[in-house]
BAFI-3210 file (N, C-alpha, C; in Angstrom, 3 decimals, decimal comma, padded with zeros to 6 digits):
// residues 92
n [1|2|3|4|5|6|7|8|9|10|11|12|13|14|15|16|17|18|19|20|21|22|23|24|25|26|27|28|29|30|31|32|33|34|35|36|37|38|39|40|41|42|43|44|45|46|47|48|49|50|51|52|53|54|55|56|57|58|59|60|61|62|63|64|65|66|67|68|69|70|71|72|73|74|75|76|77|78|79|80|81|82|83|84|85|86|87|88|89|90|91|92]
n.u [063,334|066,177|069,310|070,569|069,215|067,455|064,563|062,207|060,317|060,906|062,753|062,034|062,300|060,089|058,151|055,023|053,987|055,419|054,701|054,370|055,501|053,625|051,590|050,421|050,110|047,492|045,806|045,685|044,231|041,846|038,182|037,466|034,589|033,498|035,127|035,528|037,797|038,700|040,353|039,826|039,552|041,038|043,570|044,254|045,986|048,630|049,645|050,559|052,672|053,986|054,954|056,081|058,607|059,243|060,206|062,355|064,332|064,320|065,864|068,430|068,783|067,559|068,078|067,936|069,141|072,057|073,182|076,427|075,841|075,047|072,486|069,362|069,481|067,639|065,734|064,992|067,727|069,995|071,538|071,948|072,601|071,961|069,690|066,784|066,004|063,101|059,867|057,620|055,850|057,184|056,661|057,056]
n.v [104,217|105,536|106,241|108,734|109,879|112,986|113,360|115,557|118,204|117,185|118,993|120,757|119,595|117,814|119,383|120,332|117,757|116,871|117,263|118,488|122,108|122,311|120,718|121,854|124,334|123,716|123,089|124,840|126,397|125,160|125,154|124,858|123,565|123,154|121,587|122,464|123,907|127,517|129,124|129,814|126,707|127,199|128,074|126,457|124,549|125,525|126,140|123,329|123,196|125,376|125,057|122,961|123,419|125,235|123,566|122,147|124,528|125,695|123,037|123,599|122,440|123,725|127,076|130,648|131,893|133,956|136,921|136,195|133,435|130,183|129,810|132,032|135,147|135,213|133,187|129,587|127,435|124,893|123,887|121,751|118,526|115,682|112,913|113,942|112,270|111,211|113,039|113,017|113,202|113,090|110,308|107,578]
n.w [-141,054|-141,331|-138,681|-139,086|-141,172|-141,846|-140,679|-142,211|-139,855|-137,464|-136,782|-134,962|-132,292|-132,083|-132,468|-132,251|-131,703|-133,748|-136,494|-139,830|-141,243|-143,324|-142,912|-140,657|-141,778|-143,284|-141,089|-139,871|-141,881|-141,497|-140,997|-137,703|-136,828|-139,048|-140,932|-142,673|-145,594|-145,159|-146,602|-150,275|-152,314|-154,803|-154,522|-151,804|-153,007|-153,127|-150,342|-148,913|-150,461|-150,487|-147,748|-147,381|-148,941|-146,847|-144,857|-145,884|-146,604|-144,306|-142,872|-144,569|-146,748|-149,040|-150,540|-151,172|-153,834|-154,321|-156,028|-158,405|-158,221|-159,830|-160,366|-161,046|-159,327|-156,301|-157,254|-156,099|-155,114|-154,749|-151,697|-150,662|-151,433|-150,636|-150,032|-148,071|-146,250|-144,706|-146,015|-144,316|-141,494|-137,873|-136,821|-134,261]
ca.u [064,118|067,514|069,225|071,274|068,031|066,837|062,926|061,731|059,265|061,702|063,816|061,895|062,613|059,229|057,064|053,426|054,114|056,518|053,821|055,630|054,379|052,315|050,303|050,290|049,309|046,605|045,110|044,852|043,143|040,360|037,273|037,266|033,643|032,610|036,185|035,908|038,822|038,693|040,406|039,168|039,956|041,815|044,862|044,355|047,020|049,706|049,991|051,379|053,822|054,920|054,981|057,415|059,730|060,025|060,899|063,428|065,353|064,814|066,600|069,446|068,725|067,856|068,077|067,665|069,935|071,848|074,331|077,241|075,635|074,406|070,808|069,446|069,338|066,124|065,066|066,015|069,311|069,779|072,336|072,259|072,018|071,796|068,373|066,418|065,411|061,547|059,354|056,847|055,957|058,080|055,476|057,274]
ca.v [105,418|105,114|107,052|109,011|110,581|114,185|113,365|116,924|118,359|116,835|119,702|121,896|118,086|116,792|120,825|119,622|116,268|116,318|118,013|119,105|123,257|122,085|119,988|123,233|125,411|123,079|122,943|126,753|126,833|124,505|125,603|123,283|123,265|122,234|120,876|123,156|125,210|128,799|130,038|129,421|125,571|126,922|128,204|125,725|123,353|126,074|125,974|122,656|123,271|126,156|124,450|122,028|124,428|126,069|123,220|122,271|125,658|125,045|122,189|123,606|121,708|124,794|128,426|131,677|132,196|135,171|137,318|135,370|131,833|129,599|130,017|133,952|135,651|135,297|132,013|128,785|126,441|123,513|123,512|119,980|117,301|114,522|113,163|114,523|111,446|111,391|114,108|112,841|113,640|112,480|109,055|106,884]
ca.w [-141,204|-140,942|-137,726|-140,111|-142,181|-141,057|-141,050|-141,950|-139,152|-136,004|-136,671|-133,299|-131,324|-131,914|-132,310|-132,183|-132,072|-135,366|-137,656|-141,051|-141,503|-144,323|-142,131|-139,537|-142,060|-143,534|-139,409|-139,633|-142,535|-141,557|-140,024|-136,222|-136,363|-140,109|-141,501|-144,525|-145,690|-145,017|-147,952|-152,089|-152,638|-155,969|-153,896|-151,155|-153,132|-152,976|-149,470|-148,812|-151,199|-149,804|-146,523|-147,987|-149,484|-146,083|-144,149|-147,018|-146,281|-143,112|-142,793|-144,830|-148,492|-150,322|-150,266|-152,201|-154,733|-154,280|-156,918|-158,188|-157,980|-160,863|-160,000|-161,453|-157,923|-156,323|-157,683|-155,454|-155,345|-153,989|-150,764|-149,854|-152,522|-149,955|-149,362|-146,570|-145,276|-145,011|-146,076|-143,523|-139,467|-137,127|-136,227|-133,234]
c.u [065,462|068,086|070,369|070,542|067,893|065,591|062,352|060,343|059,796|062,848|063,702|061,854|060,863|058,060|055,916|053,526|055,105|055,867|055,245|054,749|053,558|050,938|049,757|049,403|047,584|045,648|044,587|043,570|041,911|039,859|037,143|035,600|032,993|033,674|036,421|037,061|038,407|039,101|039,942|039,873|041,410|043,147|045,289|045,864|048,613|050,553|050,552|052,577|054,529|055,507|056,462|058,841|060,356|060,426|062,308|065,035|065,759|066,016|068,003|069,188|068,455|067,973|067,468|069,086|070,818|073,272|076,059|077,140|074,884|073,016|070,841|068,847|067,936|065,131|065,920|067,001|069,166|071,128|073,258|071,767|071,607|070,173|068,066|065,520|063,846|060,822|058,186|056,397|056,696|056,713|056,355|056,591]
c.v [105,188|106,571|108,104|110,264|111,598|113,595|115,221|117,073|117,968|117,805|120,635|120,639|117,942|118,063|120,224|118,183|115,945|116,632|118,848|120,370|122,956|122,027|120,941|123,890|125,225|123,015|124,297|126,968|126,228|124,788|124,378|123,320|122,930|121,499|121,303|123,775|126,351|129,744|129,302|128,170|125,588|127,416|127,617|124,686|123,931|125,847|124,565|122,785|124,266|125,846|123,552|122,287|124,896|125,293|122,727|123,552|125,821|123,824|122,581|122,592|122,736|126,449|129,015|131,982|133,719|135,475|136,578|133,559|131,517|129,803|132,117|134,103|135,879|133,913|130,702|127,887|125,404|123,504|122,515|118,927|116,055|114,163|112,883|113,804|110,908|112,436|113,199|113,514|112,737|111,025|108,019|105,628]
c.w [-140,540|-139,579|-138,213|-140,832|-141,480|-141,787|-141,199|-140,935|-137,524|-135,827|-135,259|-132,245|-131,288|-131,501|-133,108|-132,677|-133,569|-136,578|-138,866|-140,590|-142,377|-143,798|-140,948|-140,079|-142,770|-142,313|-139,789|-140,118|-142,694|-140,312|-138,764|-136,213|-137,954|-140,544|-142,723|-144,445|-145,638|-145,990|-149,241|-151,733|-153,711|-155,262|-152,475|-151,299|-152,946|-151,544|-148,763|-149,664|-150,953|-148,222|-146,434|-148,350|-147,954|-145,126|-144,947|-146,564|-144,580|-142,450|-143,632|-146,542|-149,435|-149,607|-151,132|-152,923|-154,868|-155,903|-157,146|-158,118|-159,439|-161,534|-160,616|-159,718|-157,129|-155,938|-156,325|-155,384|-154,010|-152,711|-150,406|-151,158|-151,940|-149,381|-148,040|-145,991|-145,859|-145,104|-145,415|-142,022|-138,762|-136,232|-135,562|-132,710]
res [x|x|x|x|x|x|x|x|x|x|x|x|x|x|x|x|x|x|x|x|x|x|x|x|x|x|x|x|x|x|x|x|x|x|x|x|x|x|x|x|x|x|x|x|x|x|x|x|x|x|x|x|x|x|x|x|x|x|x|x|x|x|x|x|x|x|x|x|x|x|x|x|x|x|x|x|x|x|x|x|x|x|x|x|x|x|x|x|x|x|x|x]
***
């Protein structure tokens, strides 16, 4: 990784060890004493992907689209065209 790259997930200097939210919200939702998920499997896959999205905006690469912009208002736009490094955890 170049020293240059924003690694998404090092944006709180290294919050739970450099965990993306995906991987946060994926912890939540598993039971600590069998390792099952807690919610239906079939909307299990959403949640990394929303995880993703919100460090994304986080970091400043996308937003919400508001009145006046390309994007219909609402929907999301892209900020930052430059890539954001590694979509990984911050691993040292």
């Amino acid at each position: 990784m170049s020293t240059s790259a924003t690694c998404l997930g090092s944006r709180w200097g290294g919050y739970r060890g450099g965990l993306l939210i995906a991987e946060d919200l994926l912890l939540l939702l598993t039971d600590d004493g069998t390792g099952k998920s807690v919610v239906d499997w079939t909307r299990l896959g959403f949640v990394p992907a929303g995880g993703v999205v919100l460090e994304l905006a986080a970091a400043g690469y996308v937003d919400v689209a508001g009145p006046g912009e390309a994007a219909k208002p609402g929907r999301l736009t892209i900020r930052n065209a430059d890539p954001p490094g590694t979509l990984c955890s911050t691993r040292r």
